[in-house]
N, C-alpha and C positions, 0 to 999 in steps of 0.2 A: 229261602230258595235253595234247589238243588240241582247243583252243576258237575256235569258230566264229563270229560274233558280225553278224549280216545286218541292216544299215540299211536305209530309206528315206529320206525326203526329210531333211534339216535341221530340217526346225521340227517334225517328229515324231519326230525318230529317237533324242534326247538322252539320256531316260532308258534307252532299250536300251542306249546305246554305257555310260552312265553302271555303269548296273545290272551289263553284262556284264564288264565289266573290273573291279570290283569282285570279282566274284566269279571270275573267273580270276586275277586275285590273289590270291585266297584258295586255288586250287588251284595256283598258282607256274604255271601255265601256257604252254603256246605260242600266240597269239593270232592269228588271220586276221580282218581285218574286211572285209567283202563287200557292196558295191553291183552291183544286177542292174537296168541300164536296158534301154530298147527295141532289139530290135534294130537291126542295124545293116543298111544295104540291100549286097548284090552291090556292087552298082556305086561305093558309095563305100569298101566295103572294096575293090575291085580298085585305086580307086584310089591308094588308098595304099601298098598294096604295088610299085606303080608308080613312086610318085613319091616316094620316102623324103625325100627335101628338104622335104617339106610336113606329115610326120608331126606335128612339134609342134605345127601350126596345126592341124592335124585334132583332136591328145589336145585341146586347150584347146577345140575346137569340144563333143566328144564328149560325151552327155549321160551325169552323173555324177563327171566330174573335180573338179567341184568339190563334191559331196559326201566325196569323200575328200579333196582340201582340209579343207573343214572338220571332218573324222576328224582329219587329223593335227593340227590345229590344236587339238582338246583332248585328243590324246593327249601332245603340247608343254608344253599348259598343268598339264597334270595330274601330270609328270612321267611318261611312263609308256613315254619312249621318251628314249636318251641326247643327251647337247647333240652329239656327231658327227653325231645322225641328222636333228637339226633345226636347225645351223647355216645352213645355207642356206636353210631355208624349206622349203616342199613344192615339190622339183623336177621339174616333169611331163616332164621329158626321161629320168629315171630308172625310165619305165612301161619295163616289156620286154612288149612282144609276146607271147603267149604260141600265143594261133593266134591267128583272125579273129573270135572271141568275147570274148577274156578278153587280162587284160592287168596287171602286178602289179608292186607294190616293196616290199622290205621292209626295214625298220628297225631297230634294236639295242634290246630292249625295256631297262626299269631295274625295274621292281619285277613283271614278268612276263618270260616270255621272248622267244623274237625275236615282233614285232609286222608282220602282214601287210597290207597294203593292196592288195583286189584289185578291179578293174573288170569285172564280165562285161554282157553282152547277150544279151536274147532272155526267153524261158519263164521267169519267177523260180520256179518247182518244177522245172524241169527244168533250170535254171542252177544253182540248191541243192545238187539230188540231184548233179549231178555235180561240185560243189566239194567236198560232203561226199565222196563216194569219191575221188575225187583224194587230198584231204588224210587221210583216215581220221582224221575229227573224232569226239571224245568228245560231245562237248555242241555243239548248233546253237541260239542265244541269238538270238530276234526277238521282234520289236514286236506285242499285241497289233492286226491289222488290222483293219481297217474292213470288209474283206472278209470275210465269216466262212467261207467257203469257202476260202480263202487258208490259213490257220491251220488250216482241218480238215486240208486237202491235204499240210500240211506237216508234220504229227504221222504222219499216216498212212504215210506214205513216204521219207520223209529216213530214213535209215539210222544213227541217231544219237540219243542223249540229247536233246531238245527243251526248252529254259525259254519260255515265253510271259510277254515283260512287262507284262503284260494292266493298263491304268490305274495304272502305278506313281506313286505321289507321293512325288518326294523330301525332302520336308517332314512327312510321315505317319510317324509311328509305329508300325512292321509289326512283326506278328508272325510265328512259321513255324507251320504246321500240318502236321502228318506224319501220311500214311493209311498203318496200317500191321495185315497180316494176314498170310497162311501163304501167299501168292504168292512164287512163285522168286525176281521182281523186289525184296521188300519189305529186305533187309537191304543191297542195295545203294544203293538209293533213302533209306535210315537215315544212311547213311556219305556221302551225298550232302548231305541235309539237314545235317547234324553242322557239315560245312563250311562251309554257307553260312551258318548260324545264326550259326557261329563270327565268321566275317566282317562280318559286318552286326548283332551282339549280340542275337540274337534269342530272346524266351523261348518254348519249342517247347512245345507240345499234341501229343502221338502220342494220335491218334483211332482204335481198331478199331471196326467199325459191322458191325453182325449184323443178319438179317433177321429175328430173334427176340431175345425175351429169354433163350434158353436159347444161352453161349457153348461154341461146342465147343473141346475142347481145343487144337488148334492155334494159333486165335485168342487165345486167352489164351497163349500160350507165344511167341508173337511178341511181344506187346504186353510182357512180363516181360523179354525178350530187348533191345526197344527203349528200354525203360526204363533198363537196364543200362548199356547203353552210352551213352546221351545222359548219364548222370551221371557216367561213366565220364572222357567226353571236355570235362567242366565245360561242358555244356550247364544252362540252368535249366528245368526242363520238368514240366509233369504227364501226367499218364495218362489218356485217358476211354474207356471201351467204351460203347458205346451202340448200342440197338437202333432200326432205323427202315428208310427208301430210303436208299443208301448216295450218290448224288449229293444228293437234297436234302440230308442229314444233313452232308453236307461243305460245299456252298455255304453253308449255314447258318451254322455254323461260322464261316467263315473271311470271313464279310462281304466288306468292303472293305477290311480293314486285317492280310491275312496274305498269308506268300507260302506257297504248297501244294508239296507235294513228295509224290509219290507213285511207284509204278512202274507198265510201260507193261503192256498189257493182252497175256494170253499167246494168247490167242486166233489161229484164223488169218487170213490176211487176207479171204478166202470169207466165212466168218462175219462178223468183221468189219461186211462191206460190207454184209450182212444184217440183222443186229443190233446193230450199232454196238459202241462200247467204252466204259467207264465214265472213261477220262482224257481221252479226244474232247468224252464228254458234260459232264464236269466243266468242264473250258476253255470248254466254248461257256456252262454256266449261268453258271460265278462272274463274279464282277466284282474281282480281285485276281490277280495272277501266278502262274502254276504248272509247275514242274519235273517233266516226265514225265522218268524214269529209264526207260533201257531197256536190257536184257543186253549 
C-alpha cells in the first residue's frame, strides 16, 4: 500500500506525521510526506534554471525546506528511516528537480517502506490531487485545518482513502468507532479499521444507526458480519445498533476520545454538491479523527 501523509507548518503538523506513520506501519507501507508552500514566481523559477550554480541557495531560500528538515529529523529520531539515509543529516543538495513545482528525495525506510520527502508549490488541493495521481496513493493522511473548507475540499476530491487527524492528543486515551451498514464501502472500511485498531490497541464500538427502531435485514447482517471479523482479527469490541440522525448519533458517540472509521459516501458528485455527504458532514461535526474509506 501507498501512504500519503500531507504536513503544514512544524508547530502544527506533529501529531499528523506522528499519527500517520504510525499507522502506515501498521499497513507495512510505502510512505511520501508532502509539503505544499506558496508558489513560486516565473521569474525566480527561470532563474534557477539559469543559473544551476545557485540552486542550493535558492533550495535553502525556498519556503518549506525546512519543514522537511524537520520531517526527517523525526523520521531519524523515530527510527523510521535507515542510519545510510541519515548519516549525513538532511542533505538539500539531494532535492532532484522534478519540474518547476515539486522537487523530492527519498529515503530507505526501516519499519515502513521506502520513505518520500516531497516539496511542491502552489494550490494545496490542486498540488494534492496531483501527488495523489502521480503516486496512486491508497490513503491521503492530513491535519485536521483551521480552514474548514480546506478539509471539505480535500475529502471531496483527492482521489484516495482520506484520515482527518482532527484534535488528536497523544496523551488521550482513544478509542475506535466503526460505522458500519449494507454500503459497498462498509467491509472495506472494517478491514481498515481492524488495522488501525490493531496498531494503536484500540477497543472498537461497530455502530449500525437506523432512522427507525425497525432494523431491516441488511443492517443487521453487516453489523453480524463486522462483528465476526473484529473477533476474528483479536480486535476487543462491542456491537450497538441504534436508532436516531445517523450524524448526530455518531458525533455523540465518539466525543473527543475516538478515532472514526467509516466508508466514503457512494453518491454522485452532482448530488453531492447539492446535498452533501454524511462523512463530509461527520468531519465537519466531530471533534476526534476520522478515516473516510473509499473504493
Amino acid at each position: 500500500m501507498k501512504f500519503l501523509i500531507a504536513i503544514g507548518s512544524k508547530k502544527y503538523s506533529g501529531p499528523t506525521l506522528e499519527v500517520g506513520m504510525r499507522v502506515a506501519n501498521a499497513f507495512n507501507a510505502e510512505v511520501t510526506i508532502v509539503y505544499v508552500g506558496e508558489k513560486i514566481s516565473a521569474f525566480s523559477t527561470s532563474e534557477v534554471l539559469m543559473a544551476q550554480e545557485n540552486l542550493r541557495n535558492w533550495k535553502l531560500d525556498r519556503q518549506g525546506v525546512d519543514v522537511l528538515e524537520w520531517a526527517f529529523d523525526f523520521l531519524v529520531q523515530n527510527e523510521y528511516v535507515s542510519l545510510d539515509s541519515s548519516a549525513d543529516g538532511f542533505n538539500v543538495e539531494k532535492l532532484v528537480q522534478t519540474d518547476d513545482d515539486r522537487c523530492e528525495i527519498f529515503l530507505e525506510g526501516i519499519k515502513t517502506q521506502e520513505v518520500g520527502l516531497i516539496l511542491r508549490n502552489g494550490d494545496i488541493i490542486q498540488q494534492l490531487r496531483e501527488e495523489v495521481k502521480r503516486g496512486q496513493f491508497d490513503v491521503t493522511i492530513i491535519g485536521g485545518s483551521q480552514k474548514r473548507r480546506t478539509s471539505h475540499d480535500l475529502i471531496q476530491y483527492i482521489d484516495s482513502s482520506i484520515f482527518v487527524v482532527k484534535n488528536y492528543q497523544p496523551d488521550r486515551q482513544y478509542k475506535m468507532l466503526l460505522a458500519v451498514n449494507d454500503a459497498p464501502n462498509t467491509r472495506k472500511a472494517v478491514k481498515y479499521g481492524v488495522r488501525v485498531a490493531q496498531a494503536f490497541d484500540l477497543y472498537t464500538t461497530a455502530v449500525t444507526v437506523s432512522s427507525t427502531a425497525d432494523f431491516r435485514g441488511n443492517y443487521k447482517k453487516a453489523s453480524a458480519w463486522a462483528d465476526k471479523f473484529l473477533r476474528r482479527s483479536g480486535v476487543e469490541n462491542e456491537i450497538r445498533l441504534e436508532h436516531g440522525k445517523f450524524i448526530e448519533t455518531l458525533s455523540t458517540i465518539a466525543g473527543d476520545n475516538h478515532i472514526i472509521v467509516m466508508g466514503s459516501s457512494t453518491k454522485s458528485p452532482l448530488v453531492k454538491f447539492f446535498t452533501g455527504s454524511k462523512p463530509i458532514k461527520v468531519m465537519e461535526d466531530c471533534k476526534c479523527p476520522v478515516l473516510i474509506v473509499k473504493e
